[in-house]
Backbone as JSON Lines, residues from 0, in Angstrom:
{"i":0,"aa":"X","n":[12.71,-12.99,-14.03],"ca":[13.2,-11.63,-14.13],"c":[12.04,-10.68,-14.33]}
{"i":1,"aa":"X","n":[12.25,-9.79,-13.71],"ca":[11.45,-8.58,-13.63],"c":[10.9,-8.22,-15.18]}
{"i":2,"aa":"X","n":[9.92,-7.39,-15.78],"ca":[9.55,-6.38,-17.32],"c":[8.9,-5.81,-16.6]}
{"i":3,"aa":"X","n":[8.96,-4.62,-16.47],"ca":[8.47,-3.38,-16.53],"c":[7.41,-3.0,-17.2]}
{"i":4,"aa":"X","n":[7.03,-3.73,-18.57],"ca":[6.51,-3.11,-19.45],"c":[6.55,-3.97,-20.77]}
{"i":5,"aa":"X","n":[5.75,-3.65,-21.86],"ca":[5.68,-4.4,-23.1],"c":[6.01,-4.02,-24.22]}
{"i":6,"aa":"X","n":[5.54,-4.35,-24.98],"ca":[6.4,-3.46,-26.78],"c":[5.84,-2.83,-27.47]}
{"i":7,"aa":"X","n":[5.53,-2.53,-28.37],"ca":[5.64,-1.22,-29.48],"c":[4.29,-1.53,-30.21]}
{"i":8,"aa":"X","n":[4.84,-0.7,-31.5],"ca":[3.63,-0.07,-32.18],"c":[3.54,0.04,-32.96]}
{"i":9,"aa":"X","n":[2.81,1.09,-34.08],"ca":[2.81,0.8,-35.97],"c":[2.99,-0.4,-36.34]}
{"i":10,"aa":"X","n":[2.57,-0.02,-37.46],"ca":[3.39,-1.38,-38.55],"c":[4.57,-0.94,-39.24]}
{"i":11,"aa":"X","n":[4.19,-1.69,-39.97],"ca":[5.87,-1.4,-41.15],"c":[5.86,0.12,-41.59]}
{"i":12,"aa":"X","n":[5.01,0.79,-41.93],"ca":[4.71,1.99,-42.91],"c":[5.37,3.15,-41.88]}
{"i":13,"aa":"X","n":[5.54,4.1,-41.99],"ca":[5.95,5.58,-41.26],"c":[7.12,5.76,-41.45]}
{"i":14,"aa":"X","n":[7.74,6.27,-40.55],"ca":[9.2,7.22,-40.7],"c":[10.26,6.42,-41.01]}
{"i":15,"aa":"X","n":[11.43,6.71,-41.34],"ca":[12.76,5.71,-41.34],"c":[13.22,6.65,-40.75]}
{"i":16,"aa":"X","n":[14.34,6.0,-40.28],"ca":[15.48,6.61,-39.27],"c":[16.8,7.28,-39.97]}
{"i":17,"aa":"X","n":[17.25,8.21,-40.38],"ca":[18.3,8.81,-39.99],"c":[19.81,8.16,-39.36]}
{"i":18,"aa":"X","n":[20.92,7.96,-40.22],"ca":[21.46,7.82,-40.25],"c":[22.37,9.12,-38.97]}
{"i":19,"aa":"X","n":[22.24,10.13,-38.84],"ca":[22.83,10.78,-37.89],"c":[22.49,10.72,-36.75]}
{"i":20,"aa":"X","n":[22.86,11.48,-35.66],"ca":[22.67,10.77,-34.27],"c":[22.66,9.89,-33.89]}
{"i":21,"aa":"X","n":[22.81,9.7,-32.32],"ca":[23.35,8.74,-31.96],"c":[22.29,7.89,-31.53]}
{"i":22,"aa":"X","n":[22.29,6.82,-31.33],"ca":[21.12,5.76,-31.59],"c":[19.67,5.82,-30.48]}
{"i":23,"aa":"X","n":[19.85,6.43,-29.59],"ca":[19.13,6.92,-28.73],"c":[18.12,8.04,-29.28]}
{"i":24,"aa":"X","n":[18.35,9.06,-30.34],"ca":[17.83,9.67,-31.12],"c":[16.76,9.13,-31.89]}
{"i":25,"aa":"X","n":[17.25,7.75,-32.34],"ca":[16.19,6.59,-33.07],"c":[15.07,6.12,-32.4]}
{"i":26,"aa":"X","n":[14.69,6.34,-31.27],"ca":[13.96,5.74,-29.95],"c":[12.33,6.97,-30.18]}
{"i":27,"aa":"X","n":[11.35,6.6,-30.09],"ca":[10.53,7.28,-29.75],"c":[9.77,6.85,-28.49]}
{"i":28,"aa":"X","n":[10.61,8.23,-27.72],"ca":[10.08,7.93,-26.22],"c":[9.11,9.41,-26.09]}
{"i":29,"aa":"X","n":[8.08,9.07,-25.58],"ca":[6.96,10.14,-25.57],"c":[6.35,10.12,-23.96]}
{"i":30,"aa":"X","n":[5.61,11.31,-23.68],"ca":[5.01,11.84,-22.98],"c":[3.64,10.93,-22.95]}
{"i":31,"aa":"X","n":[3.32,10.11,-21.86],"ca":[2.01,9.66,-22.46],"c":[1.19,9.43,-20.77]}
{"i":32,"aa":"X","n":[0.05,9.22,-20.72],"ca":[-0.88,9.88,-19.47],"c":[-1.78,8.35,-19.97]}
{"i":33,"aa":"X","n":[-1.85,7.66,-18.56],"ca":[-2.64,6.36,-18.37],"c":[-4.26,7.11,-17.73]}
{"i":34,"aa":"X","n":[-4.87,6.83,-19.01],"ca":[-6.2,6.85,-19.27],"c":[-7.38,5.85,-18.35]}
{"i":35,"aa":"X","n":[-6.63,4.42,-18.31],"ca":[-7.8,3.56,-18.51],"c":[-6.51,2.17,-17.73]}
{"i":36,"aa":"X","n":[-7.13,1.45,-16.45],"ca":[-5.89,0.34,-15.91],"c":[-6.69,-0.38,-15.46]}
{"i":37,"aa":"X","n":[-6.71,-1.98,-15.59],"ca":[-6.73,-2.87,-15.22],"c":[-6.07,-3.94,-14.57]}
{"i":38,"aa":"X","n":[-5.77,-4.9,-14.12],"ca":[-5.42,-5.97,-14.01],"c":[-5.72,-7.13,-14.9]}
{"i":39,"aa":"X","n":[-4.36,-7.72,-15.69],"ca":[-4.59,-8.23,-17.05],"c":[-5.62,-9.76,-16.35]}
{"i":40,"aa":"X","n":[-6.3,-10.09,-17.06],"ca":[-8.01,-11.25,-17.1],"c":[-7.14,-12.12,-16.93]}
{"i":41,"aa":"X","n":[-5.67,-12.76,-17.58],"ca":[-4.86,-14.16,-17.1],"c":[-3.45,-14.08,-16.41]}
{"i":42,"aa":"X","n":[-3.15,-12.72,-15.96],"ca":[-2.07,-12.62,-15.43],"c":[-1.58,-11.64,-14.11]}
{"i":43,"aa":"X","n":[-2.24,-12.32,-12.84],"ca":[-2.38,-11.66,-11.98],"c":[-1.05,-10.57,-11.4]}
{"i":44,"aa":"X","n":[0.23,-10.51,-12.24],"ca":[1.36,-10.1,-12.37],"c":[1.3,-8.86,-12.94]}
{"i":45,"aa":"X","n":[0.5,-8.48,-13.94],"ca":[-0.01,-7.76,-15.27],"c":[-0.83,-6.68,-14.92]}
{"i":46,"aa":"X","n":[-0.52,-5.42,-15.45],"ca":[-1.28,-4.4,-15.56],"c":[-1.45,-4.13,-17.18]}
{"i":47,"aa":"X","n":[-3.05,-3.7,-17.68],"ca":[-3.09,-3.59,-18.84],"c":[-3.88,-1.86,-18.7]}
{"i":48,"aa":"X","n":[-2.84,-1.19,-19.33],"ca":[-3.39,0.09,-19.15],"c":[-3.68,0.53,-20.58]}
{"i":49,"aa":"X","n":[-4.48,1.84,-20.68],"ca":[-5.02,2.24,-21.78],"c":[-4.19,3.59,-21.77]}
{"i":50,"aa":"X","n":[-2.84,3.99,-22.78],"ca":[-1.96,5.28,-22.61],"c":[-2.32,6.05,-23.84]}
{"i":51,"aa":"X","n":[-2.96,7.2,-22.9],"ca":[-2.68,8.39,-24.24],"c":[-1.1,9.23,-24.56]}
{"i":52,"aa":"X","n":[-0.91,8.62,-26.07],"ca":[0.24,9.12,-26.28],"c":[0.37,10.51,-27.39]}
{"i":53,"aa":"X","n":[-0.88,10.88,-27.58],"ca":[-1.23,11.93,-28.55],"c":[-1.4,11.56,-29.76]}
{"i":54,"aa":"X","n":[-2.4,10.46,-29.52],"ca":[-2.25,9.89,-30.84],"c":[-3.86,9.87,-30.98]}
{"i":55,"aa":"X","n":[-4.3,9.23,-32.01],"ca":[-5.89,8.96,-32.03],"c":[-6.76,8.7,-31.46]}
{"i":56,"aa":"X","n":[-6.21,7.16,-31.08],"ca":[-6.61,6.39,-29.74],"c":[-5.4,6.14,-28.84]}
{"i":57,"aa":"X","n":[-5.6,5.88,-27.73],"ca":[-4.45,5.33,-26.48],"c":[-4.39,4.3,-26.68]}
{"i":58,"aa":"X","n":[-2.92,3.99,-26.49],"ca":[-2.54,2.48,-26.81],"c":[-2.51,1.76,-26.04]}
{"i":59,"aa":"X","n":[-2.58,0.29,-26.24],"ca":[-2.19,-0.67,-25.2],"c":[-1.23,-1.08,-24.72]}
{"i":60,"aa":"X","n":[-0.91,-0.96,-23.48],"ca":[0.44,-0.73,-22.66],"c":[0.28,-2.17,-21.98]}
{"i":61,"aa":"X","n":[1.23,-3.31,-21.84],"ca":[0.91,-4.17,-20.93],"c":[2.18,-3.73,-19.64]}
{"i":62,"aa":"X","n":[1.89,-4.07,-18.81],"ca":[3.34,-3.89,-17.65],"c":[3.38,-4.68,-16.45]}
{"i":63,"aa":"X","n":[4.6,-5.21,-16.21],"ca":[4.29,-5.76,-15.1],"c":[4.68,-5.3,-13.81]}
{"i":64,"aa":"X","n":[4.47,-3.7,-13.42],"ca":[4.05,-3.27,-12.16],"c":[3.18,-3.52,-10.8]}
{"i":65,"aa":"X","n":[2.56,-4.65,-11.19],"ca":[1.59,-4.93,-10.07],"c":[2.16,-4.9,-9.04]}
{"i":66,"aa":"X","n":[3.58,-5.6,-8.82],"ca":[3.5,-5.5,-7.26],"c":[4.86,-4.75,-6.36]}
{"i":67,"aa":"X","n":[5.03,-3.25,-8.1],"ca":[5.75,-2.71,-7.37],"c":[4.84,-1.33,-7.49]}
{"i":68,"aa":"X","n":[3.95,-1.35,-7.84],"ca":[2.79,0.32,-7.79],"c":[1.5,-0.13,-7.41]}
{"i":69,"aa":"X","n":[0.23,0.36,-6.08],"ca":[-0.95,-0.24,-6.39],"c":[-1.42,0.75,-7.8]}
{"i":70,"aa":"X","n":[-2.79,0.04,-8.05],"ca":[-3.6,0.31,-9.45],"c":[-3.52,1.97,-9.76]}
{"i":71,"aa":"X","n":[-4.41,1.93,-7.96],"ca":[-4.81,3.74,-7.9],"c":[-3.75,4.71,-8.36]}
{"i":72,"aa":"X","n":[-2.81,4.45,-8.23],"ca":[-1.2,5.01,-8.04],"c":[-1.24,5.87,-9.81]}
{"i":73,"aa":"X","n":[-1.36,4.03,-10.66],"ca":[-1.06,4.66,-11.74],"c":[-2.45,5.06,-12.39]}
{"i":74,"aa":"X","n":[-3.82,4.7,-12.34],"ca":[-4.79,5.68,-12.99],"c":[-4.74,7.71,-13.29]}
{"i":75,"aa":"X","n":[-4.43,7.77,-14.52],"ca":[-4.86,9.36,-14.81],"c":[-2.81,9.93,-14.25]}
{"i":76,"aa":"X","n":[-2.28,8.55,-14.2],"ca":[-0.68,9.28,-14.13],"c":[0.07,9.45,-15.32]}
{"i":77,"aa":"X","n":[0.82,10.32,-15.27],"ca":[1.97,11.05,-16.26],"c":[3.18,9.84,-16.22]}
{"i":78,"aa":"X","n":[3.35,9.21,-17.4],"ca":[4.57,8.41,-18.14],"c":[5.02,8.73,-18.68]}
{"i":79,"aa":"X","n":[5.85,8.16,-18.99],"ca":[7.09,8.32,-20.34],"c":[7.18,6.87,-20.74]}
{"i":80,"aa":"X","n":[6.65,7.0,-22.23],"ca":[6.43,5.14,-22.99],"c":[7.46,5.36,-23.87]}
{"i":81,"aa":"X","n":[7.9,4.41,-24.4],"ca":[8.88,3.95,-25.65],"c":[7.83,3.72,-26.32]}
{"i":82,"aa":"X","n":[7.44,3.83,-27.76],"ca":[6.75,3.76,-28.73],"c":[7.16,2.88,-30.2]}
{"i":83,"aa":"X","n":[8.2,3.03,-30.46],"ca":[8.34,2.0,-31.41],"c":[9.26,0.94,-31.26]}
{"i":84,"aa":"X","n":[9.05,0.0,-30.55],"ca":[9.33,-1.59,-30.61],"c":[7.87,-2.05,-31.02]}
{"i":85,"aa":"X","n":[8.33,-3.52,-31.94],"ca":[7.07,-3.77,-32.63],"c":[5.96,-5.05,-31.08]}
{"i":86,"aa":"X","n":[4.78,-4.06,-31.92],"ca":[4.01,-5.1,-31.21],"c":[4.1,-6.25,-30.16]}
{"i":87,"aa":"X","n":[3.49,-7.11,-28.87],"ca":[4.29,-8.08,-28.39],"c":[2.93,-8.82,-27.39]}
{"i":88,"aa":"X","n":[3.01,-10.28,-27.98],"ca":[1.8,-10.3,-27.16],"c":[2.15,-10.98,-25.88]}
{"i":89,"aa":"X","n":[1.19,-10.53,-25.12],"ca":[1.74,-10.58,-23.16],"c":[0.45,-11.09,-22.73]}
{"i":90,"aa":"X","n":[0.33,-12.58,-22.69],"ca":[-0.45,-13.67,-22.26],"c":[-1.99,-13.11,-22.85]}
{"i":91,"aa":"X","n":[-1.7,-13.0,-24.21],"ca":[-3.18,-13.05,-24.77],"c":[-3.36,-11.55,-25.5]}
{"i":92,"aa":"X","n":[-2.52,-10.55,-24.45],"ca":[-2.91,-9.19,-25.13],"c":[-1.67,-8.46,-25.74]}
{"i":93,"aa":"X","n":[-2.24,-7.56,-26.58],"ca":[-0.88,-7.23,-27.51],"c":[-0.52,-5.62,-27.15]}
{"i":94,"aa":"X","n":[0.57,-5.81,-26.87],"ca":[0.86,-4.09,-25.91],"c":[1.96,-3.69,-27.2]}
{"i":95,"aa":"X","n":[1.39,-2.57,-26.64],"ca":[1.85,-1.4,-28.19],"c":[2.87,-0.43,-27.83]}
{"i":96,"aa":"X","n":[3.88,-0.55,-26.08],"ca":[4.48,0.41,-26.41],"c":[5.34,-0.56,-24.63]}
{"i":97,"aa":"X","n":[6.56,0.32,-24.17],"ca":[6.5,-0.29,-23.04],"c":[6.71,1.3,-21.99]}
{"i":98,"aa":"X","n":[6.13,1.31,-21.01],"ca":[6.39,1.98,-19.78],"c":[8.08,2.35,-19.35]}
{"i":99,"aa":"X","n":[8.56,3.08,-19.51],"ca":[10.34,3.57,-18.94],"c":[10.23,3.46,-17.51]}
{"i":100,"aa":"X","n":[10.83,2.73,-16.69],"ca":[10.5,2.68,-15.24],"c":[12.41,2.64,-14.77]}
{"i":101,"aa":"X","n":[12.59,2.61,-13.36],"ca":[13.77,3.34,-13.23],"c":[13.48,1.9,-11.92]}
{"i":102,"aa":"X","n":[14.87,1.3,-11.71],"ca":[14.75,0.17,-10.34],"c":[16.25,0.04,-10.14]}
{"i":103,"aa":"X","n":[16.09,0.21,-9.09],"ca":[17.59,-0.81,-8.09],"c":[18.16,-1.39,-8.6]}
{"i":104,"aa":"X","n":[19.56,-1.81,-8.23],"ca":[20.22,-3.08,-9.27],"c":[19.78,-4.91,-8.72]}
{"i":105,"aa":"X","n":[19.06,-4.61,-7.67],"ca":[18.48,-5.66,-7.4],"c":[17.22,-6.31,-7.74]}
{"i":106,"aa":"X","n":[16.46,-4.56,-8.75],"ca":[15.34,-4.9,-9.09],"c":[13.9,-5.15,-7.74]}
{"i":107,"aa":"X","n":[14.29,-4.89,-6.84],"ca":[13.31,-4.79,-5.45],"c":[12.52,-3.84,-5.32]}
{"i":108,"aa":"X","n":[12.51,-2.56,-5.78],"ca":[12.34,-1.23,-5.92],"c":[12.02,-0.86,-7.25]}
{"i":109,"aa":"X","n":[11.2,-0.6,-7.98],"ca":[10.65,-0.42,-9.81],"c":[9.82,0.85,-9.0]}
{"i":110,"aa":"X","n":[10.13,2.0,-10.51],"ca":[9.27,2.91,-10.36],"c":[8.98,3.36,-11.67]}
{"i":111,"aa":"X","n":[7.57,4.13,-12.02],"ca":[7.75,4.65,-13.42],"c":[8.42,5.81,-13.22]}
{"i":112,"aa":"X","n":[9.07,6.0,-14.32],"ca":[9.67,7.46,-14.53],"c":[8.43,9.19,-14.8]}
{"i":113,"aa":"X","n":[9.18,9.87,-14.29],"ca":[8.24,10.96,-13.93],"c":[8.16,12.52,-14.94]}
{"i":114,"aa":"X","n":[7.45,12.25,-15.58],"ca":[7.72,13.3,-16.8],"c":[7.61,15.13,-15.55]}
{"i":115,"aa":"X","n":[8.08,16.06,-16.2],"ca":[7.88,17.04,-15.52],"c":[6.66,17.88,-15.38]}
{"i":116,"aa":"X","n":[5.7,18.42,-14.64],"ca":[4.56,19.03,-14.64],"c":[4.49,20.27,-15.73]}
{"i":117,"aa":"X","n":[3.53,20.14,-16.35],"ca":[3.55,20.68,-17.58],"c":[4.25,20.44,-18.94]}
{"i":118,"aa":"X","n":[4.66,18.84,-18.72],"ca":[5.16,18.17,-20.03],"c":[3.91,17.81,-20.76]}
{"i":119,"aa":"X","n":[3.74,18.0,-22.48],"ca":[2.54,18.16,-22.59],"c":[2.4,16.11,-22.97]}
{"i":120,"aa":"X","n":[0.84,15.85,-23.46],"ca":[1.22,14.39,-23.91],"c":[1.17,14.46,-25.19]}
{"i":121,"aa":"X","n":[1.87,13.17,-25.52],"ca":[2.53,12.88,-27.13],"c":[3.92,13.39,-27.09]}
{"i":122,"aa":"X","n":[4.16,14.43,-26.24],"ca":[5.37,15.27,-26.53],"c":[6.63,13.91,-26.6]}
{"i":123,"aa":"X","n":[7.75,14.39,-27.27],"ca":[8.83,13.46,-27.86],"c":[9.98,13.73,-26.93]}
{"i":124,"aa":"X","n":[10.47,12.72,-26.15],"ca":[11.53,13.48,-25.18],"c":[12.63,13.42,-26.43]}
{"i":125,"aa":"X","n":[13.85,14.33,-25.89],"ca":[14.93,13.87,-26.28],"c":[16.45,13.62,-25.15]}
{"i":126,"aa":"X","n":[17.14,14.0,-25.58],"ca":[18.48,13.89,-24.66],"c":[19.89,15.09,-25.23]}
{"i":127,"aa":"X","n":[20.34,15.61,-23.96],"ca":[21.2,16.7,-23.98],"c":[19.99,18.28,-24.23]}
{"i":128,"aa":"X","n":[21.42,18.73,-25.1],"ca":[20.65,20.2,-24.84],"c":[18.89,20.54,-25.53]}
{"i":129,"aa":"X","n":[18.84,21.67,-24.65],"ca":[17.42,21.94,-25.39],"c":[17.41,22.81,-26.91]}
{"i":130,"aa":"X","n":[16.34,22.08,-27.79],"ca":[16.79,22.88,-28.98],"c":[17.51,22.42,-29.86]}
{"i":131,"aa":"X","n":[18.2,21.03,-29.87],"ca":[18.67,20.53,-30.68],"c":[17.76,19.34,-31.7]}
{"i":132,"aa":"X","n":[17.91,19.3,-32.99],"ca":[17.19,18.59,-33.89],"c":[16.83,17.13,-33.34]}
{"i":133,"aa":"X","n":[16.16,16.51,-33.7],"ca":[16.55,14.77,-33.62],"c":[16.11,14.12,-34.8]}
{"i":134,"aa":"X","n":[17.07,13.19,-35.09],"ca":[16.2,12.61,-36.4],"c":[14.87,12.07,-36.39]}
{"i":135,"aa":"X","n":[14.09,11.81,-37.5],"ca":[13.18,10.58,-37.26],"c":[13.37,9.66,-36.24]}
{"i":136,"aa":"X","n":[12.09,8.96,-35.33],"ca":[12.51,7.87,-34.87],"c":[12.83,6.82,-36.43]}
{"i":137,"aa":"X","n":[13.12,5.63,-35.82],"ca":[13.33,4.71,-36.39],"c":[12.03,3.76,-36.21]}
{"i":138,"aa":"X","n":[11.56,2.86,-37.48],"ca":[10.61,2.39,-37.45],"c":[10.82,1.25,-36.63]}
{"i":139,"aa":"X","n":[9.69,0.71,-36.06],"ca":[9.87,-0.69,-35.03],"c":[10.64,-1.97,-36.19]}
{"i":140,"aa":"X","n":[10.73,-2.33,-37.21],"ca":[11.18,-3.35,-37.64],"c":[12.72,-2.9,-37.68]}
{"i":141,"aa":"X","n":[13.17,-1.79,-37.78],"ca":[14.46,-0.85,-37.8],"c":[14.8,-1.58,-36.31]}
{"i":142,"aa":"X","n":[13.93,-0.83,-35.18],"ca":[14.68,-0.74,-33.98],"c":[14.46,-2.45,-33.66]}
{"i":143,"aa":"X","n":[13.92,-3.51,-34.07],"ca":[14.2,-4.85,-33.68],"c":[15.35,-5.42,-34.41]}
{"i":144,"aa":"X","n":[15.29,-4.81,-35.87],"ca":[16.71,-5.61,-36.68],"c":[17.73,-5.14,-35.99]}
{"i":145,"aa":"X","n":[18.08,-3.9,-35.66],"ca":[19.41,-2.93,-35.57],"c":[19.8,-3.3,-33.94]}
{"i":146,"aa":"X","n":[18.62,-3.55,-33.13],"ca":[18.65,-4.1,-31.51],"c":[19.25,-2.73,-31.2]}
{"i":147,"aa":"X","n":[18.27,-1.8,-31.21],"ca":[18.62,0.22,-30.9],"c":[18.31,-0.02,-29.45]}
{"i":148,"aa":"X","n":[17.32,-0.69,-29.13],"ca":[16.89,-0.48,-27.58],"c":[17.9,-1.06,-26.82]}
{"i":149,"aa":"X","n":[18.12,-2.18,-27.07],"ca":[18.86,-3.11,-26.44],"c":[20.65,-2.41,-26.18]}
{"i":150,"aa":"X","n":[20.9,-1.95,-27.42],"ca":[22.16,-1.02,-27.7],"c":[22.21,0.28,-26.56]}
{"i":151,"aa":"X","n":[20.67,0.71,-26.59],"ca":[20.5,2.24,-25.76],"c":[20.2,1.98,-24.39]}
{"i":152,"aa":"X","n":[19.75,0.95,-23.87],"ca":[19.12,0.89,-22.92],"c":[19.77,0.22,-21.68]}
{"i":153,"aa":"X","n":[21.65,-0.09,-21.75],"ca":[22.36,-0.26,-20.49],"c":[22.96,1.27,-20.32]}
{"i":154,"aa":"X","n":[22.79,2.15,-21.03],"ca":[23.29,3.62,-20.51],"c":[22.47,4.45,-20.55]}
{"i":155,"aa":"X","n":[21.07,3.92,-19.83],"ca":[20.07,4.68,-19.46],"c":[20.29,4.19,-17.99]}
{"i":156,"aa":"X","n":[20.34,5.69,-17.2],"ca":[20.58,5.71,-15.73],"c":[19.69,6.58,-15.13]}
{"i":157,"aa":"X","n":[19.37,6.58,-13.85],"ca":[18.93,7.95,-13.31],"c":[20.22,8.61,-12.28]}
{"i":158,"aa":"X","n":[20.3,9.68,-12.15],"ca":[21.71,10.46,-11.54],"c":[21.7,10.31,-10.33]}
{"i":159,"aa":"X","n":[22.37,11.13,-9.58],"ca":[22.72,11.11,-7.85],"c":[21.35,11.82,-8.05]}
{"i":160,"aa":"X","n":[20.38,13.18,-8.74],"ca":[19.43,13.92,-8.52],"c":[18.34,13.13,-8.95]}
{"i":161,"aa":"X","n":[18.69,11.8,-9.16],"ca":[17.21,11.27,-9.78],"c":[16.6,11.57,-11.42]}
{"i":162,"aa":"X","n":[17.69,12.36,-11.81],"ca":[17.53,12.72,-13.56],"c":[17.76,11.55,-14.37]}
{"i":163,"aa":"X","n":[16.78,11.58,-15.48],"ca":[16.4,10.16,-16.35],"c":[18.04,10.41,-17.04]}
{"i":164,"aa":"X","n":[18.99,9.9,-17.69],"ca":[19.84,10.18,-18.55],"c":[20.24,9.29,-19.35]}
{"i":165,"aa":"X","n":[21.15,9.22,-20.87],"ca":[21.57,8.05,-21.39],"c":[22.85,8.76,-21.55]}
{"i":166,"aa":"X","n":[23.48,7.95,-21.24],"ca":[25.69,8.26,-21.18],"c":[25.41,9.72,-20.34]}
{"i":167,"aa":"X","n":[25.02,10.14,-19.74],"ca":[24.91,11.29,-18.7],"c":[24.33,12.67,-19.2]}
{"i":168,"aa":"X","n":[23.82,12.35,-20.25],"ca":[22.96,13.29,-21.2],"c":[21.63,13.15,-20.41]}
{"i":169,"aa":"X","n":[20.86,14.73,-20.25],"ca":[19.5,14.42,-19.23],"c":[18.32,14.22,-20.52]}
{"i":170,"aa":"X","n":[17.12,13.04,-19.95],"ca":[15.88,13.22,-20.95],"c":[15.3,14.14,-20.82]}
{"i":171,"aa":"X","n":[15.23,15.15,-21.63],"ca":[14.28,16.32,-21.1],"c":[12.91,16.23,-22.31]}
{"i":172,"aa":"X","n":[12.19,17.71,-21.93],"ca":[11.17,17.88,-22.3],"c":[11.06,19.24,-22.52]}
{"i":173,"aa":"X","n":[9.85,20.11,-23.03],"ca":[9.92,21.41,-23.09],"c":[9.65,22.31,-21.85]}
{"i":174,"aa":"X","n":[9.17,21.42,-20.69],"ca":[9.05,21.5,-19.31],"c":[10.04,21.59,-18.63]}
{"i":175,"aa":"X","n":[10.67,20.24,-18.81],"ca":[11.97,20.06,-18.12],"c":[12.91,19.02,-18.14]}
{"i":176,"aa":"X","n":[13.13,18.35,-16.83],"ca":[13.74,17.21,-17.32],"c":[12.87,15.64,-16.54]}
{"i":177,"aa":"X","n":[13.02,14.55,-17.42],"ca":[12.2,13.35,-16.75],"c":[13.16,12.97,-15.67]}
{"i":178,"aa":"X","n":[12.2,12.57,-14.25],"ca":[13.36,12.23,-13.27],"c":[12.42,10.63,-12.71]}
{"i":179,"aa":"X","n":[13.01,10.35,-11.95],"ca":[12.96,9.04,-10.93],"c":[12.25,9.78,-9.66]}
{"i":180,"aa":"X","n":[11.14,9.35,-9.06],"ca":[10.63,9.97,-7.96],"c":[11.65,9.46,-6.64]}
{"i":181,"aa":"X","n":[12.13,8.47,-6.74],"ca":[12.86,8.3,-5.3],"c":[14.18,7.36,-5.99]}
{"i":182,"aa":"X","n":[14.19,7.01,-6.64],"ca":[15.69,6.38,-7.4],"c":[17.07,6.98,-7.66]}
{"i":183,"aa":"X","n":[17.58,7.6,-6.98],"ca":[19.11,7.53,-7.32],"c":[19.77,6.92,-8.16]}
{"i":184,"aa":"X","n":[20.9,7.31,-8.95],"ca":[21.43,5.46,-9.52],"c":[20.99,4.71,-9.88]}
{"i":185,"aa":"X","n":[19.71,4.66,-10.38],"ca":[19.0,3.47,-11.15],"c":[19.29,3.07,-12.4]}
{"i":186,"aa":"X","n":[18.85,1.97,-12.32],"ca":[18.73,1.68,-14.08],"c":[17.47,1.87,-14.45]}
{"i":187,"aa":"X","n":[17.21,2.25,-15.86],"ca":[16.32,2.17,-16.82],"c":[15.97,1.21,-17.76]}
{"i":188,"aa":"X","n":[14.47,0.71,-17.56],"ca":[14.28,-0.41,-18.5],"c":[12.95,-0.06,-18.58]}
């Protein structure tokens, strides 16, 4: 089976989650810009990219896009990462966040998802209207006990327009909204 992408980040220490909103709210999905890509040293399947997510340093992203994006494609491109699932090591290296990519129901077709021009990085997407609060994310040991991703992540779709959405709520940004470059109807993983 296809991954898209690898897991999370922090440790135990930072935010707790908020009991309000709906669990998708708990998710820290961010704006983040691939710095630095390789091809992982034992897994010719594997891309190991270096993502700035507005954070100190750029994190380590593992994904397994190789052989649905070439390299060039994604160097110095605009993502949208999930940020707190904990840590995960992916044949040797430990990826700190995973890539949101949008594919077919056959999975033949994977794309990353496309933040809007002039989405800034680090920025925090959310879902529905603009202007509304969101809680804390939820910390990665939160979102592995509670299984938030797993819960959020069969009603993440992209629309007939290619708009990122969860239950038909759009991901937006202070730009706009995250879409699918050629995906219709996709799923999100």
């Amino acid at each position: 089976m296809w991954r898209c992408a690898a897991r999370a980040t922090a440790g135990e220490g930072g935010a707790t989650a908020q009991s309000e909103g709906p669990e998708v709210a708990k998710l820290d999905i961010r704006i983040g810009k691939i710095v630095q890509i390789e091809t992982h040293p034992d897994a010719d399947s594997l891309f190991v990219e270096q993502v700035d997510v507005g954070e100190e340093a750029p994190r380590t992203v593992v994904s397994g896009l190789v052989k649905y994006v070439p390299i060039e494609a994604m160097q110095d491109r605009s993502v949208v990462v999930l940020c707190n699932l904990k840590p995960r090591n992916m044949r040797g290296v430990k990826s700190n966040g995973m890539l949101l990519c949008a594919s077919d129901a056959a999975h033949e077709n994977v794309e990353p998802l496309v933040p809007p021009e002039g989405a800034p990085v680090g920025e925090r997407v959310h879902f529905g209207e603009a202007g509304v609060s969101q809680p804390e994310p939820a910390t990665p040991n939160q979102v592995q006990k509670k299984k938030i991703w797993e819960a959020v992540q069969t009603d993440l779709k992209t629309g007939t327009d290619r708009v990122a959405a969860w239950q038909g709520a759009p991901m937006l940004t202070s730009a706009g909204p995250v879409t699918a470059a050629t995906l219709a109807n996709g799923n999100i993983s």
